[in-house]
Biotite code that builds the C-alpha atoms (Angstrom):
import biotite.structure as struc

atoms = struc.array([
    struc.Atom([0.000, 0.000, 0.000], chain_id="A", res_id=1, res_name="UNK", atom_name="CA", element="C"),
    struc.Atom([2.805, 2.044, 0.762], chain_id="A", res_id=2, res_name="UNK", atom_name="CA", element="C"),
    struc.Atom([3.999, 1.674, -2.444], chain_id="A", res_id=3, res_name="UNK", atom_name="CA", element="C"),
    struc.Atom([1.506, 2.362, -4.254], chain_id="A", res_id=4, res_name="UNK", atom_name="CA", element="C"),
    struc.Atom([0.608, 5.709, -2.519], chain_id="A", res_id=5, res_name="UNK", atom_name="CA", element="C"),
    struc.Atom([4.677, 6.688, -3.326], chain_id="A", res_id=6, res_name="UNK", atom_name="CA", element="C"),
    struc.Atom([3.706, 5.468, -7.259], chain_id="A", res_id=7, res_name="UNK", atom_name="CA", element="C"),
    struc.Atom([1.023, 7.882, -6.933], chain_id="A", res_id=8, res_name="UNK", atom_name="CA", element="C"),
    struc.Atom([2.544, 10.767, -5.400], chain_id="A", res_id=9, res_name="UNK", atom_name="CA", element="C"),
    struc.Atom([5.574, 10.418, -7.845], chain_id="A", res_id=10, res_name="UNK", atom_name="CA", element="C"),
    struc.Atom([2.998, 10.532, -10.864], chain_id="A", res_id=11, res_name="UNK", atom_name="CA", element="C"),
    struc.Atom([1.250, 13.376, -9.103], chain_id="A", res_id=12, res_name="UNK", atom_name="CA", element="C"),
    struc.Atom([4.342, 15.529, -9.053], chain_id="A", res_id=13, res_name="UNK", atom_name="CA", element="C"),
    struc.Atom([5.145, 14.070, -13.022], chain_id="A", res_id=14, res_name="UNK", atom_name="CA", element="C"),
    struc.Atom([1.661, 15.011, -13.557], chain_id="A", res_id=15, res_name="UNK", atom_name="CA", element="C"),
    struc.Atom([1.442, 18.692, -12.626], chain_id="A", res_id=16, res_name="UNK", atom_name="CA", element="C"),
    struc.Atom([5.018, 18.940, -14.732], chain_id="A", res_id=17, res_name="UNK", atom_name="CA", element="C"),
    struc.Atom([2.231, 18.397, -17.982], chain_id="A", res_id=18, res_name="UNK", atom_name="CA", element="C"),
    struc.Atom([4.022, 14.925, -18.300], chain_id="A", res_id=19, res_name="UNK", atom_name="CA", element="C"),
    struc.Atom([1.707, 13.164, -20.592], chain_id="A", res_id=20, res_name="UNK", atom_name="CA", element="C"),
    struc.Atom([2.975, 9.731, -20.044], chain_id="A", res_id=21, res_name="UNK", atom_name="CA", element="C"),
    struc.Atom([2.352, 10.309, -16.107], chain_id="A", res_id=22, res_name="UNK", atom_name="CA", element="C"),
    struc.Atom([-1.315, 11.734, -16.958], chain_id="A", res_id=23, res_name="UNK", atom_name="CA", element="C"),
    struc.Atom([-2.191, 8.274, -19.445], chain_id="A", res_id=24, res_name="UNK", atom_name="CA", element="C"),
    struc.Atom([-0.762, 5.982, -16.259], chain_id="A", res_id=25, res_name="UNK", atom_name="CA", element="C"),
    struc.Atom([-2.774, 7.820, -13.958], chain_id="A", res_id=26, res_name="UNK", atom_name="CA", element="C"),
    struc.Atom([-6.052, 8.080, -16.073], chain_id="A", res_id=27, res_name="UNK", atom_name="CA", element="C"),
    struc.Atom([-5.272, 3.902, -17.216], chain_id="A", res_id=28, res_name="UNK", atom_name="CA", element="C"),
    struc.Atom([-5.370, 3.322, -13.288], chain_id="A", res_id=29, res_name="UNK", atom_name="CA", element="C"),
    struc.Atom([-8.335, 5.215, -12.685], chain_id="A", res_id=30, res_name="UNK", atom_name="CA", element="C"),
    struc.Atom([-10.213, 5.287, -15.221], chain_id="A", res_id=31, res_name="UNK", atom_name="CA", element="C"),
    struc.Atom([-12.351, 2.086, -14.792], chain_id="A", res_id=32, res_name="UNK", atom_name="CA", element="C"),
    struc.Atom([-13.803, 2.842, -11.592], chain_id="A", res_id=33, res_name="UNK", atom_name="CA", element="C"),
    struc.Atom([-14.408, 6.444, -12.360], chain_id="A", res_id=34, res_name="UNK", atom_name="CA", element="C"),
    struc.Atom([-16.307, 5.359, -15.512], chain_id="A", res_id=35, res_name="UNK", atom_name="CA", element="C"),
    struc.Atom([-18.808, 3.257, -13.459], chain_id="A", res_id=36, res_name="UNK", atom_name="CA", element="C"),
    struc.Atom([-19.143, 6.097, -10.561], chain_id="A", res_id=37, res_name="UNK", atom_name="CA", element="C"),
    struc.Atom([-20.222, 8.210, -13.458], chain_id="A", res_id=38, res_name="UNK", atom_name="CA", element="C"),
    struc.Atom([-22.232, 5.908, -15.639], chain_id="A", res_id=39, res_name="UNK", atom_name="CA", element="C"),
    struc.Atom([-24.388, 5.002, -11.870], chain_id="A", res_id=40, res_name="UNK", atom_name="CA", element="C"),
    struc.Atom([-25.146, 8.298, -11.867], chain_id="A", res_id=41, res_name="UNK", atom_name="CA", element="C"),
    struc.Atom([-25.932, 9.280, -15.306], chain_id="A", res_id=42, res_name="UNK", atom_name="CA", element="C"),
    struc.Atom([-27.317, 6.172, -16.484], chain_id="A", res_id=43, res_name="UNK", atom_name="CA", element="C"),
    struc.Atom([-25.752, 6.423, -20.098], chain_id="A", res_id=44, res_name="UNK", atom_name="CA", element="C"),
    struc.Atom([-22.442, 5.224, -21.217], chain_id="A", res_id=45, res_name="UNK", atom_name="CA", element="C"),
    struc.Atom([-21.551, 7.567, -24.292], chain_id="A", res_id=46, res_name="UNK", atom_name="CA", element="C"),
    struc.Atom([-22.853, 10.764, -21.165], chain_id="A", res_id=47, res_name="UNK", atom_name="CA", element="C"),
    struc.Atom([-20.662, 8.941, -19.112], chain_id="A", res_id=48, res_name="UNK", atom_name="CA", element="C"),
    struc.Atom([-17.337, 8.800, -21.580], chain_id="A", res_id=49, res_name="UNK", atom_name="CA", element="C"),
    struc.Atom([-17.797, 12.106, -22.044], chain_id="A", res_id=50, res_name="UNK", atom_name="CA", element="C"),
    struc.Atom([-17.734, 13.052, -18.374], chain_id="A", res_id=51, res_name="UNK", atom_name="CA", element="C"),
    struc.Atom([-14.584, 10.974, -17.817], chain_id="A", res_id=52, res_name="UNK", atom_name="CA", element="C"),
    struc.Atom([-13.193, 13.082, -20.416], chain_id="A", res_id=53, res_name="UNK", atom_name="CA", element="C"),
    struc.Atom([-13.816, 16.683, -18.280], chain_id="A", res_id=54, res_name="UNK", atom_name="CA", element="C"),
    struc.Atom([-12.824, 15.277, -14.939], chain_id="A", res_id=55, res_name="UNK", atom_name="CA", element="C"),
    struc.Atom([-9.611, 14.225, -15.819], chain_id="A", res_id=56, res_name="UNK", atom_name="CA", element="C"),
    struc.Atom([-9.165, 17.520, -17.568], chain_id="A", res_id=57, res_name="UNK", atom_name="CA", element="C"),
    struc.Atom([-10.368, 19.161, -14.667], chain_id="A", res_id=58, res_name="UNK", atom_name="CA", element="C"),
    struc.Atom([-8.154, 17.012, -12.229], chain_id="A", res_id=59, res_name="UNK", atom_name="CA", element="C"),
    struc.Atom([-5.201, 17.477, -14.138], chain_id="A", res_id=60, res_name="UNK", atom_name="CA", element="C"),
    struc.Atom([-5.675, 21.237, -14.780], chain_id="A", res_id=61, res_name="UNK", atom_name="CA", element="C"),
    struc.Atom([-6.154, 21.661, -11.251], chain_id="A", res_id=62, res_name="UNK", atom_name="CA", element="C"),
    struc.Atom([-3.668, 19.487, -9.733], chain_id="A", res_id=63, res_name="UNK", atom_name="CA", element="C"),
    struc.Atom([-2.103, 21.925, -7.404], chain_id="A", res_id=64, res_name="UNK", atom_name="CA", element="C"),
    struc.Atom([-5.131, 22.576, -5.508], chain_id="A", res_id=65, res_name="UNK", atom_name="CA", element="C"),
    struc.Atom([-5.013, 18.654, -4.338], chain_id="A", res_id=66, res_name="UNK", atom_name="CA", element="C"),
    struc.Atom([-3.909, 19.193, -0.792], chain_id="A", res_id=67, res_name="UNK", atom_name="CA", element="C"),
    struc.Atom([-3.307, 15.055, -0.350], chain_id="A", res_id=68, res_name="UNK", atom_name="CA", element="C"),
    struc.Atom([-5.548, 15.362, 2.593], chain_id="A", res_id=69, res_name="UNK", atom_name="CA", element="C"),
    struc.Atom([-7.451, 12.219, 0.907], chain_id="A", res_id=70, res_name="UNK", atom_name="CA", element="C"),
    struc.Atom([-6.481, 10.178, -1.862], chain_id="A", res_id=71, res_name="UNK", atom_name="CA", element="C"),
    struc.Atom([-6.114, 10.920, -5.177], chain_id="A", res_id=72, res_name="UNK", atom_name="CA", element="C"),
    struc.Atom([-8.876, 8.514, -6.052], chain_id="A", res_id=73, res_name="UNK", atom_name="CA", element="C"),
    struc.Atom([-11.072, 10.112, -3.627], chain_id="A", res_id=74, res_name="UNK", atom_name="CA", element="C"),
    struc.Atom([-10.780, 13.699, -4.720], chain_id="A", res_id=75, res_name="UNK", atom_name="CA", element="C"),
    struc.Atom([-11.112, 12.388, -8.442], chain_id="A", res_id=76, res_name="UNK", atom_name="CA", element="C"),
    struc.Atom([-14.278, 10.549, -7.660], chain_id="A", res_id=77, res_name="UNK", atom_name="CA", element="C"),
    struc.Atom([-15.425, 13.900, -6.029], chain_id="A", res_id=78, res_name="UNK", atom_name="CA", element="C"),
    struc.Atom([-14.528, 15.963, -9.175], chain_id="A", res_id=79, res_name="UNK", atom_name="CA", element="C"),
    struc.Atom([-16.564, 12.676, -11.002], chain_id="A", res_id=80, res_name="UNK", atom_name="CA", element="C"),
    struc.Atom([-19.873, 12.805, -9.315], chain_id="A", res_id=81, res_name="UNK", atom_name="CA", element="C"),
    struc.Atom([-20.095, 16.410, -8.939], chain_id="A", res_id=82, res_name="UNK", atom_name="CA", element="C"),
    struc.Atom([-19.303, 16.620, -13.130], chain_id="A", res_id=83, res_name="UNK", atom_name="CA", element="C"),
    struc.Atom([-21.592, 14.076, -13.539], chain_id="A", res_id=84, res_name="UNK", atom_name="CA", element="C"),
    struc.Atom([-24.636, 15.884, -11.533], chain_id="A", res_id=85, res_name="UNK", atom_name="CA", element="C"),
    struc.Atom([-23.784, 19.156, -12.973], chain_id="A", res_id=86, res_name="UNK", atom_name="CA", element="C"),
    struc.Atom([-23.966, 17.276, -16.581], chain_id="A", res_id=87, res_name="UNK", atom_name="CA", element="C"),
    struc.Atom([-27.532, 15.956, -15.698], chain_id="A", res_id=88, res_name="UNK", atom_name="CA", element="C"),
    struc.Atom([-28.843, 19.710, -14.146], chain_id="A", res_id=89, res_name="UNK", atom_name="CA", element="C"),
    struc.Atom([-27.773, 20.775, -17.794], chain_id="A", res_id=90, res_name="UNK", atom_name="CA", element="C"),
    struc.Atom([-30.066, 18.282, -19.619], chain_id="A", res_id=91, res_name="UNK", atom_name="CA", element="C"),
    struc.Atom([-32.675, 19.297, -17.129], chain_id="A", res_id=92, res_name="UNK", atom_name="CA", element="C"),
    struc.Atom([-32.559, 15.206, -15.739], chain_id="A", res_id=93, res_name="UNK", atom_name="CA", element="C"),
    struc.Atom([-32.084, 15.875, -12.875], chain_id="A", res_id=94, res_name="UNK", atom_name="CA", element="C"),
    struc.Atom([-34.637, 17.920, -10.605], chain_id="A", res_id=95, res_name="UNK", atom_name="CA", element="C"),
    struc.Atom([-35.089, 17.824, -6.984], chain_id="A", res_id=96, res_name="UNK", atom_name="CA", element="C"),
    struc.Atom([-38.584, 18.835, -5.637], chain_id="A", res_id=97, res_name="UNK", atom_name="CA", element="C"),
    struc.Atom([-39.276, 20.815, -2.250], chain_id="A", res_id=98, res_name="UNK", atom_name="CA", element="C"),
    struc.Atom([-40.550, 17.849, -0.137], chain_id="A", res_id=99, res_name="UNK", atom_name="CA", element="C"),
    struc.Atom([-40.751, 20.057, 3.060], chain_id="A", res_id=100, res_name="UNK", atom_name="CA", element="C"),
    struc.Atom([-43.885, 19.926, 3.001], chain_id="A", res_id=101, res_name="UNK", atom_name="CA", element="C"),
    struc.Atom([-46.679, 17.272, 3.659], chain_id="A", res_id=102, res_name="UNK", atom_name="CA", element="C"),
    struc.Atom([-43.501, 15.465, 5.557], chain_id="A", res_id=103, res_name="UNK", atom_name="CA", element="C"),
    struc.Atom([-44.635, 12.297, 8.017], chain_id="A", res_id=104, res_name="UNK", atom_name="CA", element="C"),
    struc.Atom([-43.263, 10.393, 10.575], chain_id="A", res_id=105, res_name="UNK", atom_name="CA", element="C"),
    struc.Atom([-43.910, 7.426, 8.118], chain_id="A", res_id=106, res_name="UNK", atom_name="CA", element="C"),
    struc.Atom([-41.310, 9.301, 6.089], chain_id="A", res_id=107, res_name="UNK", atom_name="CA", element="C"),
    struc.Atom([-38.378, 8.281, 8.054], chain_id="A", res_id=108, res_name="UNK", atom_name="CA", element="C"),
    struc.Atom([-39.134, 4.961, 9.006], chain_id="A", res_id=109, res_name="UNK", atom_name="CA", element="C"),
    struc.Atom([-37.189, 2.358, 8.087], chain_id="A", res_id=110, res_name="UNK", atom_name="CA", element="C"),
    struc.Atom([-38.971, -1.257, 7.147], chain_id="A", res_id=111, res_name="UNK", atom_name="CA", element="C"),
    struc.Atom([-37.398, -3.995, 8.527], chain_id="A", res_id=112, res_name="UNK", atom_name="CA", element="C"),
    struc.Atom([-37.928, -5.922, 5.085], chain_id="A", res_id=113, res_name="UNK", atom_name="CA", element="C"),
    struc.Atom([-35.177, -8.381, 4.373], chain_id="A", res_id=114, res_name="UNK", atom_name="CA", element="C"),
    struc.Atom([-33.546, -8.093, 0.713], chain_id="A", res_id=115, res_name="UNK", atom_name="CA", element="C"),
    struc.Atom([-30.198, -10.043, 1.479], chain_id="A", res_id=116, res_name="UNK", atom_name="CA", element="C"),
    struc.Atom([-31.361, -13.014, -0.901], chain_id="A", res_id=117, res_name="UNK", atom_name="CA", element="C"),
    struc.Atom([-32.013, -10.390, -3.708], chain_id="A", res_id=118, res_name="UNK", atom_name="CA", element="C"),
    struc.Atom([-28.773, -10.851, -5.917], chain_id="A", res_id=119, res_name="UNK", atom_name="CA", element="C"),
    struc.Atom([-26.320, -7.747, -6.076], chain_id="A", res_id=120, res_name="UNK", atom_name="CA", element="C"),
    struc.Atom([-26.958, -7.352, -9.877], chain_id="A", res_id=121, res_name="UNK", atom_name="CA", element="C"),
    struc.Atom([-30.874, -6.965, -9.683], chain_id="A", res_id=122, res_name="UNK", atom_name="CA", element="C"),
    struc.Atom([-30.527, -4.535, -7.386], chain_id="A", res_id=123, res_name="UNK", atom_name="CA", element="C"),
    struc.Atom([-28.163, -2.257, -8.966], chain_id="A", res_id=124, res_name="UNK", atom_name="CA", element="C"),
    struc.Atom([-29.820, -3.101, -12.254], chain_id="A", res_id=125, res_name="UNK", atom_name="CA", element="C"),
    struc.Atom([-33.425, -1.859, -10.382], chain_id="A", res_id=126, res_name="UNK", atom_name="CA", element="C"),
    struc.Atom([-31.821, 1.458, -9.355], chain_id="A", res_id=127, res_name="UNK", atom_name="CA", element="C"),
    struc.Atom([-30.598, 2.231, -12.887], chain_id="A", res_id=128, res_name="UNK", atom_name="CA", element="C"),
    struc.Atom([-34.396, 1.996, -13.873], chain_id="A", res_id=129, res_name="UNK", atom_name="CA", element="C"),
    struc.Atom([-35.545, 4.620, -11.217], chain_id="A", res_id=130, res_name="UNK", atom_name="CA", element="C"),
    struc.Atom([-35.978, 7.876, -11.960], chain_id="A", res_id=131, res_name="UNK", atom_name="CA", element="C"),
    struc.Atom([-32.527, 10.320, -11.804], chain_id="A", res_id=132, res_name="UNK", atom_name="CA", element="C"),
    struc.Atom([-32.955, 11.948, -8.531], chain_id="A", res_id=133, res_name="UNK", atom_name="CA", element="C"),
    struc.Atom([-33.749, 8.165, -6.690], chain_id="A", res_id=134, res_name="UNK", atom_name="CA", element="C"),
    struc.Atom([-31.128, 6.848, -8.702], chain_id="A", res_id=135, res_name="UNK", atom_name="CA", element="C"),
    struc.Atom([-28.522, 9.412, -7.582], chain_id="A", res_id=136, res_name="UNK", atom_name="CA", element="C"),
    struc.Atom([-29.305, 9.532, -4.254], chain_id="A", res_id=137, res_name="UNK", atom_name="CA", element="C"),
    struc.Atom([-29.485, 5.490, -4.018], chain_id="A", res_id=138, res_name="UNK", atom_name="CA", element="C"),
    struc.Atom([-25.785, 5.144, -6.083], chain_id="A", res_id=139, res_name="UNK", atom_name="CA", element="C"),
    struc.Atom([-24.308, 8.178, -3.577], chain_id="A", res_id=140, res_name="UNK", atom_name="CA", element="C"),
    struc.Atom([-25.243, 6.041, -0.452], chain_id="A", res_id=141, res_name="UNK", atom_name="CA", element="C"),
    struc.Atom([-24.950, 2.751, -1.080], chain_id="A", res_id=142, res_name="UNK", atom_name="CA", element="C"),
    struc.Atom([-22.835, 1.935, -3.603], chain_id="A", res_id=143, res_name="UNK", atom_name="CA", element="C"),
    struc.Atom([-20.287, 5.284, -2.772], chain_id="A", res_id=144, res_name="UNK", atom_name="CA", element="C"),
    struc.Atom([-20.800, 4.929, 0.576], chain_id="A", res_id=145, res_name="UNK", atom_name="CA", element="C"),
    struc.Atom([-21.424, 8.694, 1.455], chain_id="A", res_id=146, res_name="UNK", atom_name="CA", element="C"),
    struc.Atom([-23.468, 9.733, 4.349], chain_id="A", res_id=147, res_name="UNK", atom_name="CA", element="C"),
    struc.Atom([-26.976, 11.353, 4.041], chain_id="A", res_id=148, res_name="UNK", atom_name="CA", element="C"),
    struc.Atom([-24.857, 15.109, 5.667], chain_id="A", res_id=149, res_name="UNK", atom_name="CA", element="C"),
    struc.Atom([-22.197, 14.327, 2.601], chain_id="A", res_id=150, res_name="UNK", atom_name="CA", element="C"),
    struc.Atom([-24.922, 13.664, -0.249], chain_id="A", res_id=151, res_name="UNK", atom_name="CA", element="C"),
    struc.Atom([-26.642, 16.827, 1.292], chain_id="A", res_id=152, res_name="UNK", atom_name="CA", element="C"),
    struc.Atom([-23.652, 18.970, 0.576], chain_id="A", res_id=153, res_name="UNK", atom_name="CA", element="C"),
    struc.Atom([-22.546, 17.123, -2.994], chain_id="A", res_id=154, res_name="UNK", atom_name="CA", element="C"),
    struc.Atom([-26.246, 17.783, -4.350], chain_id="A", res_id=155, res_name="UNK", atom_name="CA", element="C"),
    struc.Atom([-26.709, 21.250, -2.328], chain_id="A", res_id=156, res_name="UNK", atom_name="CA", element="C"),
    struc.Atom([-30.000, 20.244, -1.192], chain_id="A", res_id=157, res_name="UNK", atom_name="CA", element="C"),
    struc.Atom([-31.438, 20.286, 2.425], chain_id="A", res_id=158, res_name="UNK", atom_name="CA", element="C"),
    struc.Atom([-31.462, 17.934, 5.160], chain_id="A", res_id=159, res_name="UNK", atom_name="CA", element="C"),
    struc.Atom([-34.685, 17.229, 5.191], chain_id="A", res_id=160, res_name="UNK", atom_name="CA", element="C"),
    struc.Atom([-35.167, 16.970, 1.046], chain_id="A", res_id=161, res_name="UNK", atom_name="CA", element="C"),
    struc.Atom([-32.545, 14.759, 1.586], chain_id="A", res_id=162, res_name="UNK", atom_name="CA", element="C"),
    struc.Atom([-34.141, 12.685, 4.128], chain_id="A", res_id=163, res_name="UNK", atom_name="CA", element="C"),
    struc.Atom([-37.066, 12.606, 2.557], chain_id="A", res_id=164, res_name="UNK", atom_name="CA", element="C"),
    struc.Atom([-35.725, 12.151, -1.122], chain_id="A", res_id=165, res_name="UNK", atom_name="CA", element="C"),
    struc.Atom([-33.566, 8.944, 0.775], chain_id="A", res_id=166, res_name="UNK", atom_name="CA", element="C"),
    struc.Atom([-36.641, 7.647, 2.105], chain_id="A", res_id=167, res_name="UNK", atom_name="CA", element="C"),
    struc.Atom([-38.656, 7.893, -1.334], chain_id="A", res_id=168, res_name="UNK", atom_name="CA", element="C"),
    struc.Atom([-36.176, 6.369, -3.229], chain_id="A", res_id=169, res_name="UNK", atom_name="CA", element="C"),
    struc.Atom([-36.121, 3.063, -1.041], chain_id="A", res_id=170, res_name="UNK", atom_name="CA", element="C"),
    struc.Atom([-39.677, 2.741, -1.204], chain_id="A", res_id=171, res_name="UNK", atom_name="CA", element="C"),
    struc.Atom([-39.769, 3.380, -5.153], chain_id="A", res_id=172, res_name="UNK", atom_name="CA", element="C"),
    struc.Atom([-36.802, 0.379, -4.708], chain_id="A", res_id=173, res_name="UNK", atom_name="CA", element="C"),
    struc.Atom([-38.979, -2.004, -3.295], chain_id="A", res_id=174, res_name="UNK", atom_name="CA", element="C"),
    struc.Atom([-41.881, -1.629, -5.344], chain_id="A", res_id=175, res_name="UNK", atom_name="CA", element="C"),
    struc.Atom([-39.845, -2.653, -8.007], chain_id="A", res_id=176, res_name="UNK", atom_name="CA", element="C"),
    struc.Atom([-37.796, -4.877, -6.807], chain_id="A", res_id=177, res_name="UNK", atom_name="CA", element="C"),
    struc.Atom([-41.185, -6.308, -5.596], chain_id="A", res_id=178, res_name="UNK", atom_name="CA", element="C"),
    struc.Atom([-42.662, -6.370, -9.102], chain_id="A", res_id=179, res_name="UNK", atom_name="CA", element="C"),
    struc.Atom([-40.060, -8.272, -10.240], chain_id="A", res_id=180, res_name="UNK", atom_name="CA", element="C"),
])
């Protein structure tokens, strides 16, 4: 691990010098997994090669403002997400409603239904059919692991849209995943 963080920091240092051969290692290494963080959120591939294409520009054009205090792959996937939300508020997919209001108790509770015998891929296959808001909110939580105060900051929405957006998107889950 340690030796890969060194690799890393050398080809950060080889990167901001506009080495080319550093940027292609770095964007081969990456590349993959920042494809699928994108192509969760925005649900189209050719969308998705096209985002992959302005983060690393982004990344590598603003390489000296990575302070190291995560990794690499962590502030890329950052730079990922929020290109690939800002891509979908463009094509006007993506549009939160107010849901302050008409809010329950039944809102935030959480059903103690068991999907652990659901496979992995039916699931993640489910989400990608829900609508883009549900679909973001689902990939930025379970499959990034971010917590419902970081997906309130990344899509600049409040706690309680958030909450309630969270608890929406579940229940749109299971309907389908019960339909199936």
């Amino acid at each position: 691990m340690k030796n890969q963080n060194l690799d890393i920091a050398i080809l950060l240092e080889r990167c901001k010098e506009n080495n080319e051969k550093a940027q292609m290692t770095l964007y081969n290494q990456y590349y993959k997994s920042m494809f699928n963080v994108s192509l969760r959120i925005v649900g189209d591939s050719y969308l998705a090669e096209d985002i992959m294409q302005e983060s690393f520009l982004k990344a590598f054009t603003k390489l000296e403002s990575f302070s190291g205090n995560v990794t690499f792959g962590s502030w890329l996937k950052k730079i990922v997400i929020n290109t690939s939300i800002n891509e979908l508020k463009k094509s006007n997919k993506y549009l939160f409603e107010s849901f302050a209001e008409n809010i329950t108790l039944a809102d935030y509770e959480e059903e103690s239904e068991n999907y652990s015998e659901i496979k992995v891929e039916r699931i993640l296959k489910t989400i990608q059919s829900l609508k883009s808001n549900y679909r973001i909110i689902l990939t930025l939580f379970f499959i990034e692991g971010y917590d419902l105060d970081e997906i309130t900051s990344i899509l600049n929405i409040s706690n309680e849209n958030c909450r309630t957006m969270m608890s929406r998107a579940k229940e749109s889950l299971r309907k389908k995943l019960n339909e199936l």
